[in-house]
C-alpha positions in Angstrom: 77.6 -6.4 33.3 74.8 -7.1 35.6 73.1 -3.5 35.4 73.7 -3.8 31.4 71.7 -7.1 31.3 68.9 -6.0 33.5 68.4 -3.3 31.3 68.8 -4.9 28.3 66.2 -7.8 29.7 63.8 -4.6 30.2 64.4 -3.4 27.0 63.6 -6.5 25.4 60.6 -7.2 28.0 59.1 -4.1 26.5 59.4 -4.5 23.3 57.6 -7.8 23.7 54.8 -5.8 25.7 54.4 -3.4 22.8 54.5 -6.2 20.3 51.8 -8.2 21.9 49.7 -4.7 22.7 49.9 -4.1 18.9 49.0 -7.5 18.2 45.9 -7.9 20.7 44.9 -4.1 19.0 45.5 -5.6 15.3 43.2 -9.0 16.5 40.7 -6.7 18.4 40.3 -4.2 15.3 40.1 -7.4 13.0 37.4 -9.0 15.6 35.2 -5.7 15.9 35.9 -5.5 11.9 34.3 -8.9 11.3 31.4 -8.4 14.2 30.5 -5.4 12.0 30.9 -7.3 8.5 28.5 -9.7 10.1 25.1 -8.3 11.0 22.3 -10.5 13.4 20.1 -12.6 11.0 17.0 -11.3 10.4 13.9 -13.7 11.1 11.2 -13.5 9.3 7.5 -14.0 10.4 4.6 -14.4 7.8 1.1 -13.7 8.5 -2.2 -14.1 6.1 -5.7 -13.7 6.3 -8.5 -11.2 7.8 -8.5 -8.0 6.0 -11.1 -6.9 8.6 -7.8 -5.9 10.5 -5.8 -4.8 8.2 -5.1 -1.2 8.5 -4.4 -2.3 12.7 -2.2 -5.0 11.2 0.1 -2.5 9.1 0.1 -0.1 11.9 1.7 -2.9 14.5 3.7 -4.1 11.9 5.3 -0.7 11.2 5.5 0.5 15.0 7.0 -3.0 15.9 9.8 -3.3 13.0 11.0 0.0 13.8 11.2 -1.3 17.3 12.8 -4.6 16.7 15.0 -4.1 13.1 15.9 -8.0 13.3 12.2 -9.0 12.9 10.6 -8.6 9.5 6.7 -9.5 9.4 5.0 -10.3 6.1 1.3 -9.9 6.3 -0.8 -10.8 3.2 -4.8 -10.1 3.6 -7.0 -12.4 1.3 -9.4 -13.2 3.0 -10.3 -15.5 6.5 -11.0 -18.7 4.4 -7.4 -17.7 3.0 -6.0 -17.5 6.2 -7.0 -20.7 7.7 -6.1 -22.2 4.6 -2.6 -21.1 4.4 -1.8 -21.6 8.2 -3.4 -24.9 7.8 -1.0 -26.1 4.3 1.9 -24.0 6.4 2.1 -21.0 4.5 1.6 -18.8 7.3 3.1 -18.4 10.4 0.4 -17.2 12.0 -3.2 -16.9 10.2 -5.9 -14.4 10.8 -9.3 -14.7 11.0 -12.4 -12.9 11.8 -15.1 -15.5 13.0 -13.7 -18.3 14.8 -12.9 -21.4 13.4 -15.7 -24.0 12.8 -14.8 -27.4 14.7 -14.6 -29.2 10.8 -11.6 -27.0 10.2 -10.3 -27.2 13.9 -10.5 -31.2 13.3 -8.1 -30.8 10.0 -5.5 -28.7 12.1 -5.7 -31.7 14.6 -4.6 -33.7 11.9 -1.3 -32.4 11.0 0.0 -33.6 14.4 -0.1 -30.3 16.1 -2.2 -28.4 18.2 -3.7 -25.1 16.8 -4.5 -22.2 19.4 -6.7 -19.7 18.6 -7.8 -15.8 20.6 -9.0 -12.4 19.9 -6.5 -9.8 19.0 -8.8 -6.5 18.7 -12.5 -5.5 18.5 -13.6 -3.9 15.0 -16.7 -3.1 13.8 -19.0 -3.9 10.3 -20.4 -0.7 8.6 -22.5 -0.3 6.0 -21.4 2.6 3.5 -23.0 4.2 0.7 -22.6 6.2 -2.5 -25.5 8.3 -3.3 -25.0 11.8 -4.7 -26.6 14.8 -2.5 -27.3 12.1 0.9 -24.4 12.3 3.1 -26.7 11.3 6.3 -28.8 7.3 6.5 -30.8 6.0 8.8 -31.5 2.4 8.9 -34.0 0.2 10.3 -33.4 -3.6 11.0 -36.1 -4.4 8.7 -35.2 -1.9 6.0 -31.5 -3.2 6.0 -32.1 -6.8 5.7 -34.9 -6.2 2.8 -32.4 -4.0 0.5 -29.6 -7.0 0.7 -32.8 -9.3 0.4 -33.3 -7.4 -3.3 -36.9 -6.7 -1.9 -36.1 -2.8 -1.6 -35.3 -1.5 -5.0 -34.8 2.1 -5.1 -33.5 4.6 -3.3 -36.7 6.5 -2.8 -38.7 3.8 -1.6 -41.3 4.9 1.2 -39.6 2.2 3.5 -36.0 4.4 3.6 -38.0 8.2 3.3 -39.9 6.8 6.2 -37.1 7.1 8.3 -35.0 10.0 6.2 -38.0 12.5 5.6 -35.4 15.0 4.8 -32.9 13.5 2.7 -33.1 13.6 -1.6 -33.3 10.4 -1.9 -33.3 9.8 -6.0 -35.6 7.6 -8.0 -32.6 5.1 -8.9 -32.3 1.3 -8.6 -30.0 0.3 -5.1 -26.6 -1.3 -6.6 -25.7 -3.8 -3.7 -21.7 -4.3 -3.2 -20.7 -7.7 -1.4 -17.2 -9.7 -0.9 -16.3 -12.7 -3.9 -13.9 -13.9 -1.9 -14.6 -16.6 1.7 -14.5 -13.4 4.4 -15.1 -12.9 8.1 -16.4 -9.5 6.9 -19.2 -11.3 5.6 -19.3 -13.6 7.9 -20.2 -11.3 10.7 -22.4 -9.2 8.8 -24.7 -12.1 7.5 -24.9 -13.3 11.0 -25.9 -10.4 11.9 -28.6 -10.3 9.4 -29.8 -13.4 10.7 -30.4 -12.1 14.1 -32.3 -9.2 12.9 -34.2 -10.6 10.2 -35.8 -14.7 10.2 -36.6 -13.9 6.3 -32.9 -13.3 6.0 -32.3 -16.0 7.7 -34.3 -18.9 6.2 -33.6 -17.3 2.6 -30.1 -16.7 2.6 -28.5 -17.9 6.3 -24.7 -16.9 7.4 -21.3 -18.0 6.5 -17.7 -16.7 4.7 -19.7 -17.0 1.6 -23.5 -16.9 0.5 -25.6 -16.6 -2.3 -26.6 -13.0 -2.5 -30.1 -12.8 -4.1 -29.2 -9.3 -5.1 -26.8 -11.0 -7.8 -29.6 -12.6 -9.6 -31.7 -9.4 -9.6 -29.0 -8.2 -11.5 -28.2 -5.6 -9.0 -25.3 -7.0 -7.3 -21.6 -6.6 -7.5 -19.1 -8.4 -6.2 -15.5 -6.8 -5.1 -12.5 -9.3 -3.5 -11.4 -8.2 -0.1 -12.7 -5.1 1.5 -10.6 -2.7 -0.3 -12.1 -4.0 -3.5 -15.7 -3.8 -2.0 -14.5 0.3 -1.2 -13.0 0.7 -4.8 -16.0 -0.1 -6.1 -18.6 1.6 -4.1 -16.6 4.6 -5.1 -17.1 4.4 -8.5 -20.7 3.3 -8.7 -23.1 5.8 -8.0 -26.4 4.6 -6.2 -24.6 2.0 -4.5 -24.3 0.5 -0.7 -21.9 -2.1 0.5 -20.7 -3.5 4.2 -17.0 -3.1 5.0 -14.9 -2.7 8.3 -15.5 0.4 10.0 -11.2 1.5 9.1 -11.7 1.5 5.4 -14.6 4.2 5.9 -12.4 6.0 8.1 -9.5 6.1 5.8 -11.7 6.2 2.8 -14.0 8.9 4.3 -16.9 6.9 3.2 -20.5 7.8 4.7 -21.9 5.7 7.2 -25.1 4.6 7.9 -27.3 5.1 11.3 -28.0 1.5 12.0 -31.1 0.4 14.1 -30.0 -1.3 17.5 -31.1 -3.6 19.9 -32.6 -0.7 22.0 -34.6 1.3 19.2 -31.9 3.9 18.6 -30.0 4.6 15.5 -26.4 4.1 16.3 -23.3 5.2 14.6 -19.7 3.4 14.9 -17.7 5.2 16.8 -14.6 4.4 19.6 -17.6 4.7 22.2 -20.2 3.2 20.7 -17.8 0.0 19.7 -16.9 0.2 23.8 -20.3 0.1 25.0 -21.2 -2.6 22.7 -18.3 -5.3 24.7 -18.7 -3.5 27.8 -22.4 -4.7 27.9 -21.7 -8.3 27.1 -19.8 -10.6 28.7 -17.7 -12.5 26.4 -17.0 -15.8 26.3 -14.2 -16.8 25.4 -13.0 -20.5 25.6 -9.6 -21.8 25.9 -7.5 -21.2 23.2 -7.5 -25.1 22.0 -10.9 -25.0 21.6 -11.2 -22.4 19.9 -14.1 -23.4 17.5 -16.3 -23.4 20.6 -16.5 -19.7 21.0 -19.5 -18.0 19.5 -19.7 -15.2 16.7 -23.0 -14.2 17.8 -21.7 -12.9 21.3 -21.1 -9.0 20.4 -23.9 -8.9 17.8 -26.8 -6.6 18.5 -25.4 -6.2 21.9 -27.9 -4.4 24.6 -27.8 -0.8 25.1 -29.0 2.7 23.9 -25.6 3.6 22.8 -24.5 0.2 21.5 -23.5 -0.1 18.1 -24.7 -3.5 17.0 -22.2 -5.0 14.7 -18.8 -5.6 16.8 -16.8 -8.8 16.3 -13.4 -9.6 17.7 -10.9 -10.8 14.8 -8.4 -13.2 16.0 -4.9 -14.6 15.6 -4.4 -18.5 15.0 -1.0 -20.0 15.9 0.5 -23.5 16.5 1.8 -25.0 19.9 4.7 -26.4 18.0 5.0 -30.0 19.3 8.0 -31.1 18.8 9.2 -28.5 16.5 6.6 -29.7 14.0 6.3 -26.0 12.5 8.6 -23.0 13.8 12.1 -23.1 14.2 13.8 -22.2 18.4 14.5 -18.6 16.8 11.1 -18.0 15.3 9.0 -19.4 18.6 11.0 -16.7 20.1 10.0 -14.1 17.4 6.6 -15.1 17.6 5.9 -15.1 21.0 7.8 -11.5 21.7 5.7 -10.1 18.8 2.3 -11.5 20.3 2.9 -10.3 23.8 3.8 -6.8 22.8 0.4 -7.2 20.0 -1.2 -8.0 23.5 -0.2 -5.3 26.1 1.4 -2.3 24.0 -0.4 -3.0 20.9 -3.4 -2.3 23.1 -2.8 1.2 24.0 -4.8 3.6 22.5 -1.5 5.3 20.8 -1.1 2.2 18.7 -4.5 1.7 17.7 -5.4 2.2 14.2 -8.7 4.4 13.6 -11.4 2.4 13.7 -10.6 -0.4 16.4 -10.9 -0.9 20.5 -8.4 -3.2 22.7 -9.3 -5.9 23.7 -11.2 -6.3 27.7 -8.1 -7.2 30.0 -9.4 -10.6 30.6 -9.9 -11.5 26.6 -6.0 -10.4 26.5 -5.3 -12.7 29.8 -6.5 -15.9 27.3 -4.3 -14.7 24.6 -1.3 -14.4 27.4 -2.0 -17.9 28.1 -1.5 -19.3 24.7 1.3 -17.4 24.1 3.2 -19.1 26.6 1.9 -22.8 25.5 4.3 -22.1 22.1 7.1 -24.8 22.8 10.3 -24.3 20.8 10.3 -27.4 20.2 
């Protein structure tokens, strides 16, 4: 009797061991069932503004999603006036901008309670492009470039332009000057530029997002919103010249103009040109919570045989989040792991868009900085 109930104890032992195996499988296949029924929430980041930036924007954006599936980044260009605008009223996550931010509009970030931080992302460059049947190559003087966005040079074939382009057919036909309708850092930088070179263009007309472009009541000027309009229209008006960011003439395969730099030498954007420009300046940047301090002016017409003279940094403007006033514990992470890799492998040359430079490592050492002031809340 003994042996039968030991055996019959291990019988039943057993079957309880299988039971429960087949159990723990049935809950495990039901746990991994639901894990897989469940997938990781995606967060979403939005980002508005700058088109200066924009063909480097959808390159990061594409190379970092593909990277990190979870994350999905919305980027809307319209403008830098748009951007600060909508990061101000909270429509963005994180606005763009090309010049930095004057201290009025710094003051009305104050005022939501938070602290706004703002730092370079990457170094572009302002062309001017043109569309004039038979002239693929341009030179242009400082003087010359100011006075045909002044309306004071009318034709193509002025003696001013063949002065400098003895060999190119340069027709008997009116300039048609393109320019941005909307409130753009493109045309921020450019104008600023023009008031460096030029102290007509500078009492007449002065710098900003927007101007009053005397070409416009010449009847010779045409306005185009963002710099892909400004590019679809230079395209389909013949005689025409417009400035843009040097990535839409790239992409575009727009001609570029020879511009006149600080040294004498006429200078075409290129990677190295763009380089020597920052390399023989020393920026200054100031800390990101004062970022209204830093000044446009400091790449323009930069010194140098090789220099091209219209560089700009374009920057990214994000909040500190005091006390969770704007971004949720999940999307401060987000954020700040998609800014540091924008910062160190966005930088490389392999994920650079044609057209732009990385930043100098200590401009990307400020950005690192404020980065890591973004509380969760």
């Amino acid at each position: 009797m003994k042996k039968i109930y030991t055996a019959l104890t291990v019988f039943v032992l057993t079957l309880g061991l299988v039971a429960s195996g087949c159990i723990s499988q049935e809950q495990g296949e039901k746990t991994l069932t639901n894990t897989k029924q469940v997938p990781q929430q995606q967060i979403i980041i939005r980002t508005t503004g700058a088109t200066f930036p924009m063909y480097q924007i959808q390159k990061w954006i594409e190379i970092y999603q593909k990277l990190n599936p979870n994350v999905k980044i919305e980027y809307e260009g319209g403008g830098s006036g748009h951007g600060q605008e909508a990061f101000l009223k909270g429509l963005a996550d994180i606005g763009r901008t090309d010049p930095p931010v004057k201290e009025a509009s710094w003051k009305k970030f104050l005022a939501t309670g938070d602290q706004p931080l703002q730092f370079p992302e990457v170094v572009g460059a302002v062309v001017v492009v043109f569309n004039v049947p038979g002239v693929n190559e341009l030179k242009l003087t400082k003087d010359v470039l100011a006075k045909i966005f002044l309306g004071e040079i009318e034709y193509w074939d002025d003696k001013a332009i063949k002065g400098v382009n003895p060999s190119a057919k340069l027709p008997h036909k009116k300039i048609i000057v393109i320019h941005r309708s909307d409130s753009s850092g493109t045309t921020a930088i450019f104008t600023t530029y023009l008031t460096q070179i030029s102290k007509e263009w500078s009492e007449k007309v002065g710098a900003g997002k927007v101007v009053d472009w005397p070409v416009d009541k010449m009847g010779r000027g045409v306005a185009g919103k963002g710099n892909p309009g400004v590019v679809a229209i230079l395209k389909q008006t013949k005689y025409s010249i417009a400035y843009t960011e040097l990535s839409y003439a790239i992409n575009e395969n727009l001609p570029v103009a020879a511009l006149e730099n600080k040294a004498g030498e006429f200078v075409k954007p290129t990677e190295e040109t763009i380089k020597t420009a920052v390399a023989n300046v020393k920026s200054y940047i100031p800390n990101s919570t004062q970022g209204y301090k830093e000044d446009l002016k400091q790449l323009l017409d930069a010194p140098g045989k090789d220099s091209y003279p219209i560089v700009a940094f374009t920057h990214l403007l994000v909040w500190q989040n005091k006390e969770g006033k704007h971004y949720s514990p999940e999307k401060v992470k987000a954020i700040k792991e998609f800014l540091r890799w924008i910062l160190t492998e966005g930088q490389k040359s392999e994920n650079l868009a044609p057209g732009y430079v990385g930043l100098p490592k200590e401009v990307a050492e400020i950005g690192f900085k404020a980065v890591e002031m973004i509380q969760e809340g």
